[in-house]
Backbone atoms as SQL, in Angstrom:
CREATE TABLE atoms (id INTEGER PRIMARY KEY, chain TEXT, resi INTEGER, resn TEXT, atom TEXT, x REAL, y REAL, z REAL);
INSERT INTO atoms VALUES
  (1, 'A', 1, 'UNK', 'N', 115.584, 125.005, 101.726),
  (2, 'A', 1, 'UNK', 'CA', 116.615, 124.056, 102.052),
  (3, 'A', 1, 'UNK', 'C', 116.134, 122.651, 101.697),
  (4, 'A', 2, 'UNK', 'N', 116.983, 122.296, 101.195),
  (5, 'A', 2, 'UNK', 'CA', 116.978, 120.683, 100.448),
  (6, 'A', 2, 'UNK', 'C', 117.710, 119.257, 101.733),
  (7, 'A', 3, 'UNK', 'N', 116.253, 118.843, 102.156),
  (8, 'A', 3, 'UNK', 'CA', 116.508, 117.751, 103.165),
  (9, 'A', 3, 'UNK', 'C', 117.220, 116.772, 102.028),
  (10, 'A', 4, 'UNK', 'N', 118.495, 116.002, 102.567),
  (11, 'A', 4, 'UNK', 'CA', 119.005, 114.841, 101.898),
  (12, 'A', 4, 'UNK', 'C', 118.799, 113.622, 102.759),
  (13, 'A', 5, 'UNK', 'N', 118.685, 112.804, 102.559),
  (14, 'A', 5, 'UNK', 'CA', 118.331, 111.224, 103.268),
  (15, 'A', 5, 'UNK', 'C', 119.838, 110.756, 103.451),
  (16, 'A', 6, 'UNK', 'N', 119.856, 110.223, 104.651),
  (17, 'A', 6, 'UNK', 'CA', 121.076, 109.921, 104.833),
  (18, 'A', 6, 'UNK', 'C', 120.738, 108.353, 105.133),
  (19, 'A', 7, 'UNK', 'N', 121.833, 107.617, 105.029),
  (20, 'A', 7, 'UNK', 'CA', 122.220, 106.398, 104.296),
  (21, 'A', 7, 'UNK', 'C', 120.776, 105.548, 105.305),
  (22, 'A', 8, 'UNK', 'N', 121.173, 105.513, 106.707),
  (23, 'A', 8, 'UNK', 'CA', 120.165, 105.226, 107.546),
  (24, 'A', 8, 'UNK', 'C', 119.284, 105.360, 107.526),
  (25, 'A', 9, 'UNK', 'N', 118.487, 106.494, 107.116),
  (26, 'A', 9, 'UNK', 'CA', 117.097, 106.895, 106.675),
  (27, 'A', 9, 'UNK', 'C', 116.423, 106.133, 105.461),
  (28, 'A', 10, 'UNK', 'N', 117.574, 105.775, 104.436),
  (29, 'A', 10, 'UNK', 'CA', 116.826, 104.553, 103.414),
  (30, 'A', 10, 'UNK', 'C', 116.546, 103.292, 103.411),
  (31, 'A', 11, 'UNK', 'N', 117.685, 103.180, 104.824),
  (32, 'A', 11, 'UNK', 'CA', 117.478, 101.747, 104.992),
  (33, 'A', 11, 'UNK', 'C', 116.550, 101.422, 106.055),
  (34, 'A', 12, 'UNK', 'N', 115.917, 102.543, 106.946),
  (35, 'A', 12, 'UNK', 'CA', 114.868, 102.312, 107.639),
  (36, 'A', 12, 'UNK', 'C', 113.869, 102.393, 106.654),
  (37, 'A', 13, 'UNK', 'N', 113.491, 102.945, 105.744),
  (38, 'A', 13, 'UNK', 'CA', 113.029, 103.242, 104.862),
  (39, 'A', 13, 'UNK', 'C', 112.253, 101.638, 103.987),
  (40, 'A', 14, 'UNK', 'N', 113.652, 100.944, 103.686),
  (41, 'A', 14, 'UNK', 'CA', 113.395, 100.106, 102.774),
  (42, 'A', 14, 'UNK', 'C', 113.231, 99.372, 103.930),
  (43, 'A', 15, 'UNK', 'N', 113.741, 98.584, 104.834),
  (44, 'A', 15, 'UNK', 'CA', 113.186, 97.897, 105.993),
  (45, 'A', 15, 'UNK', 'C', 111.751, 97.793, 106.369),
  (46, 'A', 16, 'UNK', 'N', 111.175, 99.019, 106.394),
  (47, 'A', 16, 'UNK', 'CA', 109.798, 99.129, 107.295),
  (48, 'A', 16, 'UNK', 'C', 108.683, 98.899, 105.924),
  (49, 'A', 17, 'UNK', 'N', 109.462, 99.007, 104.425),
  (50, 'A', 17, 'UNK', 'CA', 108.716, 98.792, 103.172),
  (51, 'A', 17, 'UNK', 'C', 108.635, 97.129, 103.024),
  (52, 'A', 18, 'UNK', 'N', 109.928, 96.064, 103.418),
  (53, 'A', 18, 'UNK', 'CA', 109.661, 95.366, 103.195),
  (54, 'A', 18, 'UNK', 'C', 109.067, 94.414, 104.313),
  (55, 'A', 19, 'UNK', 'N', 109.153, 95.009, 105.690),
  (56, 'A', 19, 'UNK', 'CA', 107.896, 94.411, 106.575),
  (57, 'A', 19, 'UNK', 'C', 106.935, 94.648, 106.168),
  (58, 'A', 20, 'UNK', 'N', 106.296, 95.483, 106.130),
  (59, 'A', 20, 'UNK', 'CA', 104.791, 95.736, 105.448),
  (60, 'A', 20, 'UNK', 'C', 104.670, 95.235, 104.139),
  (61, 'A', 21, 'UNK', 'N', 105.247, 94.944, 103.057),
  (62, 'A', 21, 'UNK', 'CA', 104.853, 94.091, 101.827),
  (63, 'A', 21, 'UNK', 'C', 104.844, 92.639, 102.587),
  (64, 'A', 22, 'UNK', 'N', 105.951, 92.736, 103.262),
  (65, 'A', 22, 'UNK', 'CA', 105.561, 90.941, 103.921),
  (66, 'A', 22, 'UNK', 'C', 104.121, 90.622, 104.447),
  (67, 'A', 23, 'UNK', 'N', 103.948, 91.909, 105.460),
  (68, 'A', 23, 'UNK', 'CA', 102.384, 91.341, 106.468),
  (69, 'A', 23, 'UNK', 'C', 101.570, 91.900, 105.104),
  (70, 'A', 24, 'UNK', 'N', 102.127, 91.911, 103.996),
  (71, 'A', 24, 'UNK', 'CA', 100.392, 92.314, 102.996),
  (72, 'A', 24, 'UNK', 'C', 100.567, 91.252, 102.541),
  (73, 'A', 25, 'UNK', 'N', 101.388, 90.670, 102.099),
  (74, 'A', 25, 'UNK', 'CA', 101.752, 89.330, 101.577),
  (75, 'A', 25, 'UNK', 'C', 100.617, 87.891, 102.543),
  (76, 'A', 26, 'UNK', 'N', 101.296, 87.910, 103.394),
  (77, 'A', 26, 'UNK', 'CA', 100.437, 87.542, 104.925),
  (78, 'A', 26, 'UNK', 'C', 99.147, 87.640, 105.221),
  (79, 'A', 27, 'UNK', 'N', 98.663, 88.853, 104.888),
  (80, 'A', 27, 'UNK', 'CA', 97.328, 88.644, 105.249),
  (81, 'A', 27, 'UNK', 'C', 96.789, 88.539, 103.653),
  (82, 'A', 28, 'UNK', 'N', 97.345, 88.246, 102.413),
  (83, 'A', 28, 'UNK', 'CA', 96.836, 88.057, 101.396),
  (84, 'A', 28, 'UNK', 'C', 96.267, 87.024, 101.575),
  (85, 'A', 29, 'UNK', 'N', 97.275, 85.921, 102.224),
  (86, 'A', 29, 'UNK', 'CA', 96.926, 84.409, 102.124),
  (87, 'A', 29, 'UNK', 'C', 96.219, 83.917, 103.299),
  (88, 'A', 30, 'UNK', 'N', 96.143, 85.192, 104.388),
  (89, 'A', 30, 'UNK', 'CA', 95.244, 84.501, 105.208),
  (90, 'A', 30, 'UNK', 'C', 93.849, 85.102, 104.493),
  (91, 'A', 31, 'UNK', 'N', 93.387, 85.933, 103.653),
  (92, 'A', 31, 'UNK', 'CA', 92.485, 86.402, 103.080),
  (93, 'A', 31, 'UNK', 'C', 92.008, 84.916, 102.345),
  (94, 'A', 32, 'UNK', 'N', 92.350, 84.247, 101.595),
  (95, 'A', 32, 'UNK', 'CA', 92.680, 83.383, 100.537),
  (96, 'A', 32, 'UNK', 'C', 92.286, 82.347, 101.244),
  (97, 'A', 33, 'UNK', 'N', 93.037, 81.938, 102.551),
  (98, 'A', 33, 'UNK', 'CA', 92.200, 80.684, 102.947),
  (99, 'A', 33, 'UNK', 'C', 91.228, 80.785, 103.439),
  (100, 'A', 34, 'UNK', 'N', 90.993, 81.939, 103.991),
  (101, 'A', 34, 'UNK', 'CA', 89.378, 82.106, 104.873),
  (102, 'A', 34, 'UNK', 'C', 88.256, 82.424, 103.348),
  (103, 'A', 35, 'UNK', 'N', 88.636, 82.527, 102.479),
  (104, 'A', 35, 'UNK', 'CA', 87.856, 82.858, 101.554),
  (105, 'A', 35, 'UNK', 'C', 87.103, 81.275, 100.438),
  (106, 'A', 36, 'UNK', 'N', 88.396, 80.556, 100.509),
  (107, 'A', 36, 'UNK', 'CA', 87.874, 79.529, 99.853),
  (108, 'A', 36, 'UNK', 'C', 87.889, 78.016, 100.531),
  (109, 'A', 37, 'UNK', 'N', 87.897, 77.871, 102.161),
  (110, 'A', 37, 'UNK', 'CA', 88.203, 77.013, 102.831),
  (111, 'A', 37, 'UNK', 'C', 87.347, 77.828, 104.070),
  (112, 'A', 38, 'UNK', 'N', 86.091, 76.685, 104.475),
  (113, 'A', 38, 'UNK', 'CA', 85.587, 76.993, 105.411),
  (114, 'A', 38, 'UNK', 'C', 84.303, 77.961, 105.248),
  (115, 'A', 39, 'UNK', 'N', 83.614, 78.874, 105.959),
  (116, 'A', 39, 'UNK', 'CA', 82.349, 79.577, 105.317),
  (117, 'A', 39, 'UNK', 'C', 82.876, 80.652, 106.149),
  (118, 'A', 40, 'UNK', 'N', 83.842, 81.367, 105.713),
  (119, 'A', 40, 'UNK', 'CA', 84.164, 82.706, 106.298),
  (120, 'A', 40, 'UNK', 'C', 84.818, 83.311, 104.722),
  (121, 'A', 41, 'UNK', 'N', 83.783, 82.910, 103.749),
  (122, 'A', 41, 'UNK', 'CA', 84.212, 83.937, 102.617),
  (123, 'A', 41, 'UNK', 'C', 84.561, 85.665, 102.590),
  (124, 'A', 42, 'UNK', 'N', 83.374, 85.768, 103.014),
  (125, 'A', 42, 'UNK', 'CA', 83.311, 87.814, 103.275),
  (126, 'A', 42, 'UNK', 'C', 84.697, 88.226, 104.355),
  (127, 'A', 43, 'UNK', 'N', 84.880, 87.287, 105.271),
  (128, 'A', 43, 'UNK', 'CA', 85.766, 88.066, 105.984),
  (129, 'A', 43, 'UNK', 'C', 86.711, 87.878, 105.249),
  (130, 'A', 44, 'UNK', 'N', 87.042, 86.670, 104.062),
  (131, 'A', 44, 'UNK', 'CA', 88.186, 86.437, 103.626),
  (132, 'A', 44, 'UNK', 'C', 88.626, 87.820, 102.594),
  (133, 'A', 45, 'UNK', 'N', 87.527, 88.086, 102.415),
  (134, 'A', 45, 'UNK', 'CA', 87.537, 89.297, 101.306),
  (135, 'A', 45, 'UNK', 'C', 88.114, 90.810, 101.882),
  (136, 'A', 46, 'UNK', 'N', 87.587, 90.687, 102.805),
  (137, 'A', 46, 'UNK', 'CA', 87.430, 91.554, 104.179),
  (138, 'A', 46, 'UNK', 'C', 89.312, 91.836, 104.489),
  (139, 'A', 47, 'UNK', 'N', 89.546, 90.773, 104.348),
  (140, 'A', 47, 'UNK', 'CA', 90.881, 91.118, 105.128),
  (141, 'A', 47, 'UNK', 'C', 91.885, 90.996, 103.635),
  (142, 'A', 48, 'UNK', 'N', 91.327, 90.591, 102.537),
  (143, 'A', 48, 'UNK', 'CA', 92.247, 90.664, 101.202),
  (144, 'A', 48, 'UNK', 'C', 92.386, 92.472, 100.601),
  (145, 'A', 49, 'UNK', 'N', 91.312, 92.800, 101.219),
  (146, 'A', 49, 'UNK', 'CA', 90.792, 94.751, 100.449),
  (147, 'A', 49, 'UNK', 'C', 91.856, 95.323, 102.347),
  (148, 'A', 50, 'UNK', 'N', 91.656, 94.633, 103.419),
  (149, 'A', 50, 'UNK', 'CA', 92.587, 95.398, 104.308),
  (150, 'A', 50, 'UNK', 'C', 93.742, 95.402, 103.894),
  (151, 'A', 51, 'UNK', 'N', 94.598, 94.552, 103.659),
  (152, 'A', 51, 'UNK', 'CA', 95.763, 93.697, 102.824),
  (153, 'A', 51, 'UNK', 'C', 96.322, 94.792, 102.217),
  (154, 'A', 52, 'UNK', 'N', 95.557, 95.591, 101.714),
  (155, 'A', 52, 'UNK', 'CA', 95.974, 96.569, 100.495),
  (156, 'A', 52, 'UNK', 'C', 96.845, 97.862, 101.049),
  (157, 'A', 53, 'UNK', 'N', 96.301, 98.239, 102.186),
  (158, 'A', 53, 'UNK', 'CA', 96.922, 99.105, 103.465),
  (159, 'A', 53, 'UNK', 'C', 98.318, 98.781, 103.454),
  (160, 'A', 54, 'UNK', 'N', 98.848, 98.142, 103.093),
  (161, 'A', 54, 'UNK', 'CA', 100.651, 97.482, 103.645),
  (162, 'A', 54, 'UNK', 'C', 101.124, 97.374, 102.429),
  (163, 'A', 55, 'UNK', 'N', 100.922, 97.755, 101.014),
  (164, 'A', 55, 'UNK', 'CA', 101.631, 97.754, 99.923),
  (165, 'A', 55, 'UNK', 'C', 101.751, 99.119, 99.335),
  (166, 'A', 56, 'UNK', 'N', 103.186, 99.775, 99.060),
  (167, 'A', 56, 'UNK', 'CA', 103.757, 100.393, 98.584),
  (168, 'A', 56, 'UNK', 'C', 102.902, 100.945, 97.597),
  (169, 'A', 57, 'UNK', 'N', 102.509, 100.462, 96.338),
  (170, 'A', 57, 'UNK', 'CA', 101.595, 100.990, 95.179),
  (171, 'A', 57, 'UNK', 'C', 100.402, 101.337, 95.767),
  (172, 'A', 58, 'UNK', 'N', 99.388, 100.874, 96.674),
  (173, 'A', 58, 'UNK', 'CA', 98.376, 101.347, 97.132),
  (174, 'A', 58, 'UNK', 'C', 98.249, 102.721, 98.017),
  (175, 'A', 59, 'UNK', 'N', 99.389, 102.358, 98.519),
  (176, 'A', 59, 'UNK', 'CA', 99.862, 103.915, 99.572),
  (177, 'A', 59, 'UNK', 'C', 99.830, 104.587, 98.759),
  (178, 'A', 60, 'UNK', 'N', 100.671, 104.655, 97.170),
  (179, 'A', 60, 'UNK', 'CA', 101.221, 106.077, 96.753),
  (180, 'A', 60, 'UNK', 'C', 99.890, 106.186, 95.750),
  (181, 'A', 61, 'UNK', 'N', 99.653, 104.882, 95.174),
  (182, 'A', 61, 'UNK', 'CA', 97.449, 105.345, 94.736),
  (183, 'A', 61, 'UNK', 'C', 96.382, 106.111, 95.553),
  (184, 'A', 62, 'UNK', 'N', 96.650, 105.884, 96.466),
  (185, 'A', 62, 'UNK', 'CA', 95.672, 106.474, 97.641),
  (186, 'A', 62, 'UNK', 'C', 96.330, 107.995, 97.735),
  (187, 'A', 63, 'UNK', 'N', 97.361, 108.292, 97.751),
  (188, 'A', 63, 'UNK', 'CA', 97.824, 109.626, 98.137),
  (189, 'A', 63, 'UNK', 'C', 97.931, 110.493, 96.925),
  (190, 'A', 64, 'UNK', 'N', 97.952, 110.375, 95.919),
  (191, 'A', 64, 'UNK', 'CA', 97.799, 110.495, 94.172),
  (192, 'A', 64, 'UNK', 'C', 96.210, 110.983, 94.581),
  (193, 'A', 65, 'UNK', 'N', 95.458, 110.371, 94.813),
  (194, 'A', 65, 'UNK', 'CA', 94.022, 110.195, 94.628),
  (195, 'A', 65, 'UNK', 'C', 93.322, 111.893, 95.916),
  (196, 'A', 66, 'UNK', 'N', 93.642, 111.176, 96.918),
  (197, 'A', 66, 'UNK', 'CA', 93.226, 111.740, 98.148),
  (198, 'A', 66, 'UNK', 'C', 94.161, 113.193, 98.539),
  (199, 'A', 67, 'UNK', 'N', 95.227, 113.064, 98.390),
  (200, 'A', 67, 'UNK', 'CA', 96.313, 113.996, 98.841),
  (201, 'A', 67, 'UNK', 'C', 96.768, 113.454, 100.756),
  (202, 'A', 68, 'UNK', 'N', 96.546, 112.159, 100.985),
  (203, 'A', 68, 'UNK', 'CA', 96.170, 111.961, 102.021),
  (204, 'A', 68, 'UNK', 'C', 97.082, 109.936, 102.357),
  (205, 'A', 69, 'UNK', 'N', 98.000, 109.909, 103.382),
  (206, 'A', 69, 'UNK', 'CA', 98.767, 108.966, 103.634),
  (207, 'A', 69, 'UNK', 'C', 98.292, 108.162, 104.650),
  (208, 'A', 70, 'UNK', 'N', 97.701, 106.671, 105.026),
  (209, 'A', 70, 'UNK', 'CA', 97.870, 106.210, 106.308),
  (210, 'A', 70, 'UNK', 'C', 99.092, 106.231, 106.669),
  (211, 'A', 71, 'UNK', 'N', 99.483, 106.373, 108.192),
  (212, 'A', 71, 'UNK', 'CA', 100.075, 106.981, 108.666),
  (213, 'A', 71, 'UNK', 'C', 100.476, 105.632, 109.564),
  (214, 'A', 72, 'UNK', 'N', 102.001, 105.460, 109.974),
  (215, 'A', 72, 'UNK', 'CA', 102.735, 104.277, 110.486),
  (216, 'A', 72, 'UNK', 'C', 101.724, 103.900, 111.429),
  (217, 'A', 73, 'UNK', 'N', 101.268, 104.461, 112.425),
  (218, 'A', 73, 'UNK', 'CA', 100.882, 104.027, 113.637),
  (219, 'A', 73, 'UNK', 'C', 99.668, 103.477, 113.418),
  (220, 'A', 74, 'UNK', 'N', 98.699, 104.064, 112.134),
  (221, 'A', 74, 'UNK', 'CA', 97.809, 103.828, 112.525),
  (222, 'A', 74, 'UNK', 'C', 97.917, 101.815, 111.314),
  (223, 'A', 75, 'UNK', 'N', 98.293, 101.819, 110.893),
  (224, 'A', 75, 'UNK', 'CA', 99.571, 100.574, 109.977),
  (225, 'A', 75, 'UNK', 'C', 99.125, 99.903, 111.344),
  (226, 'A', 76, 'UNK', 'N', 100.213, 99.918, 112.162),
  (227, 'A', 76, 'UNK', 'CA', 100.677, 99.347, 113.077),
  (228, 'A', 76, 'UNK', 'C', 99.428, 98.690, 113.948),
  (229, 'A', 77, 'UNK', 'N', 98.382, 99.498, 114.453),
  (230, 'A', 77, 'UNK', 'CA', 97.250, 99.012, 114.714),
  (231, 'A', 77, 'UNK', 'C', 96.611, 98.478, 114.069),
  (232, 'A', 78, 'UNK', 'N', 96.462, 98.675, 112.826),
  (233, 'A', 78, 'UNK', 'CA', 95.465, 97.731, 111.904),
  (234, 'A', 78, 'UNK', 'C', 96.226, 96.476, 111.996),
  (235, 'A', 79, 'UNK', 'N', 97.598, 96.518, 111.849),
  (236, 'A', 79, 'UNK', 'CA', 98.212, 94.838, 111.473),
  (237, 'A', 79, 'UNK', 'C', 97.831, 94.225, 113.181),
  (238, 'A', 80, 'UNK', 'N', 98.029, 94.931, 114.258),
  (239, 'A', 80, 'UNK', 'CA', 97.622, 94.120, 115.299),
  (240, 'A', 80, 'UNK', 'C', 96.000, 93.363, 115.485),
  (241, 'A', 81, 'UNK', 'N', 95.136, 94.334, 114.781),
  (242, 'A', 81, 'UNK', 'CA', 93.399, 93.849, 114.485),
  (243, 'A', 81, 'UNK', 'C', 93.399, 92.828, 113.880),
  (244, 'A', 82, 'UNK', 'N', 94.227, 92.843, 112.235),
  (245, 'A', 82, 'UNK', 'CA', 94.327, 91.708, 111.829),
  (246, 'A', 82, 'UNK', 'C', 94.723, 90.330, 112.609),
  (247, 'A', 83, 'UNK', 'N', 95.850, 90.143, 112.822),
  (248, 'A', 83, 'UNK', 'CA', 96.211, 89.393, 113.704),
  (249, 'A', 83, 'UNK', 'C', 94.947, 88.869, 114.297),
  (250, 'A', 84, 'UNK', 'N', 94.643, 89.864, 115.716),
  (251, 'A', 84, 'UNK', 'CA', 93.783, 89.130, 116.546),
  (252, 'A', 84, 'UNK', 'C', 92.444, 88.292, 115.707),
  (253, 'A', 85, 'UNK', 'N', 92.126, 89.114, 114.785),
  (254, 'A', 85, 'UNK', 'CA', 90.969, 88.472, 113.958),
  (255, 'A', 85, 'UNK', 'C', 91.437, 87.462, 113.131),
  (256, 'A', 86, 'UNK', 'N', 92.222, 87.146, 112.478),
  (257, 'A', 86, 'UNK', 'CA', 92.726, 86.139, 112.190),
  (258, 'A', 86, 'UNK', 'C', 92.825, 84.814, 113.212),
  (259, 'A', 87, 'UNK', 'N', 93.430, 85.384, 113.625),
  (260, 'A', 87, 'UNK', 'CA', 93.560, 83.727, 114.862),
  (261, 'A', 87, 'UNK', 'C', 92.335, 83.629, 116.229),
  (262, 'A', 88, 'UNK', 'N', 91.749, 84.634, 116.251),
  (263, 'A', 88, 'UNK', 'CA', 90.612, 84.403, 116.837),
  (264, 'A', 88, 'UNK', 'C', 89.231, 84.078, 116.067),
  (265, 'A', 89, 'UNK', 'N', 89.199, 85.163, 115.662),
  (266, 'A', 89, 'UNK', 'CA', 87.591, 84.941, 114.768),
  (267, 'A', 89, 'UNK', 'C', 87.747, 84.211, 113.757),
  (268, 'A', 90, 'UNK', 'N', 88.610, 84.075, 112.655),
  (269, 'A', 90, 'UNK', 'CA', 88.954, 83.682, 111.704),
  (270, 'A', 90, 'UNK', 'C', 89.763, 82.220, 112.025),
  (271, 'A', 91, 'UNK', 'N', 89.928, 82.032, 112.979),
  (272, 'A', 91, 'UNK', 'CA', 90.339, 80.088, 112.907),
  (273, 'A', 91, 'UNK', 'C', 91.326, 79.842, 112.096),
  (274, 'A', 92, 'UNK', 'N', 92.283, 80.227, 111.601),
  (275, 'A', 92, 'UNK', 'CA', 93.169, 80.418, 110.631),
  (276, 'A', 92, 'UNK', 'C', 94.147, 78.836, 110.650),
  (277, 'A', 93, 'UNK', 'N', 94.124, 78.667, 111.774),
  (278, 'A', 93, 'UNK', 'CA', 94.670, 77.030, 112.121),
  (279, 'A', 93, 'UNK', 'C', 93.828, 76.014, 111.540),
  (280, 'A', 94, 'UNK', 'N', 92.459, 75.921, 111.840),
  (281, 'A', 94, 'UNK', 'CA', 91.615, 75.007, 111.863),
  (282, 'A', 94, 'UNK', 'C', 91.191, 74.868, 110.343),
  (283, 'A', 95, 'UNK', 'N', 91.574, 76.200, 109.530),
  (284, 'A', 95, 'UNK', 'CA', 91.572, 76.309, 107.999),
  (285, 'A', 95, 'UNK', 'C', 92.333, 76.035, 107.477),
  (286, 'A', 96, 'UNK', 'N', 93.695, 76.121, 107.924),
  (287, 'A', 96, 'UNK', 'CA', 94.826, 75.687, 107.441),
  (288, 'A', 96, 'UNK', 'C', 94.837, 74.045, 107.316),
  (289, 'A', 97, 'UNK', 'N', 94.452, 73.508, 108.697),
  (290, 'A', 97, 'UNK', 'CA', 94.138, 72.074, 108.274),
  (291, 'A', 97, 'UNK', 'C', 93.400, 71.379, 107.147),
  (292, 'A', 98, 'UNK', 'N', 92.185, 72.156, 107.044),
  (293, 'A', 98, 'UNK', 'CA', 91.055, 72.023, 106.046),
  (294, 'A', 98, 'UNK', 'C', 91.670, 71.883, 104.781),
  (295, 'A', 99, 'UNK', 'N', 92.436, 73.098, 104.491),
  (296, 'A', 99, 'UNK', 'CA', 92.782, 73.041, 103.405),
  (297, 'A', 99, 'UNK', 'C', 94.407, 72.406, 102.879),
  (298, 'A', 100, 'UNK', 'N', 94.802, 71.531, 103.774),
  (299, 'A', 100, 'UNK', 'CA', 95.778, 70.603, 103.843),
  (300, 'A', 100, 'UNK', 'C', 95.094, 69.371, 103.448),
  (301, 'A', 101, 'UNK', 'N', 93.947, 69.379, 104.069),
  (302, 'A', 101, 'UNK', 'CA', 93.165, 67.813, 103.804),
  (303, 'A', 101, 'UNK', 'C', 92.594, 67.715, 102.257),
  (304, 'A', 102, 'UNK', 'N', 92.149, 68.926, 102.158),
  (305, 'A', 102, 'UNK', 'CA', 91.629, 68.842, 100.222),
  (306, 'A', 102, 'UNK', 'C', 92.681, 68.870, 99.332),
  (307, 'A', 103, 'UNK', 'N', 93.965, 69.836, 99.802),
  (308, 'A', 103, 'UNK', 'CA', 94.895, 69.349, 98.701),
  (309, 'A', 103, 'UNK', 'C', 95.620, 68.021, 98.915),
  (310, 'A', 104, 'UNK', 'N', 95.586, 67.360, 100.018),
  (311, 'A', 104, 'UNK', 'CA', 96.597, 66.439, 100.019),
  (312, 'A', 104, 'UNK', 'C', 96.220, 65.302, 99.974);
């Protein structure tokens, strides 16, 4: 039997695709400022290779590769780690300033 997607199912679908390209988007650039603003290079790197977890092409590379999907929830926890490490460990404010003051 042939499951069909019904209209709702694509649009949760494309919804929950384009939150997660957003927070990869997101933590691209928090990757980016912690990387070249401030001396938290490695983590900046750190969280640009996590980054990769929340984009569409990497999911279906990884599952091509592995036979093997991260899985929503565990998504869902990593973007909350990020977060906290971002605005805790990572100073993401105090970089943001930094790097307001060199370009401007």
């Amino acid at each position: 039997m042939i499951h069909k997607p019904t209209p709702t199912t694509i649009q949760d679908t494309t919804l929950s695709q384009k939150l997660s390209i957003s927070f990869g988007i997101v933590t691209v650039a928090a990757g980016l400022i912690n990387t070249f603003w401030g001396n938290d290079s490695l983590f900046g790197i750190f969280l640009i290779l996590l980054s990769f977890a929340f984009f569409p092409f990497s999911t279906r590379i990884l599952f091509r590769m592995t036979g093997f999907a991260i899985p929503g929830v565990i998504k869902i926890v990593l973007a909350l780690f990020i977060v906290w490490v971002t605005l805790g460990v990572g100073e993401i404010f105090a970089k943001i300033g930094l790097m307001m003051k060199d370009l401007g």
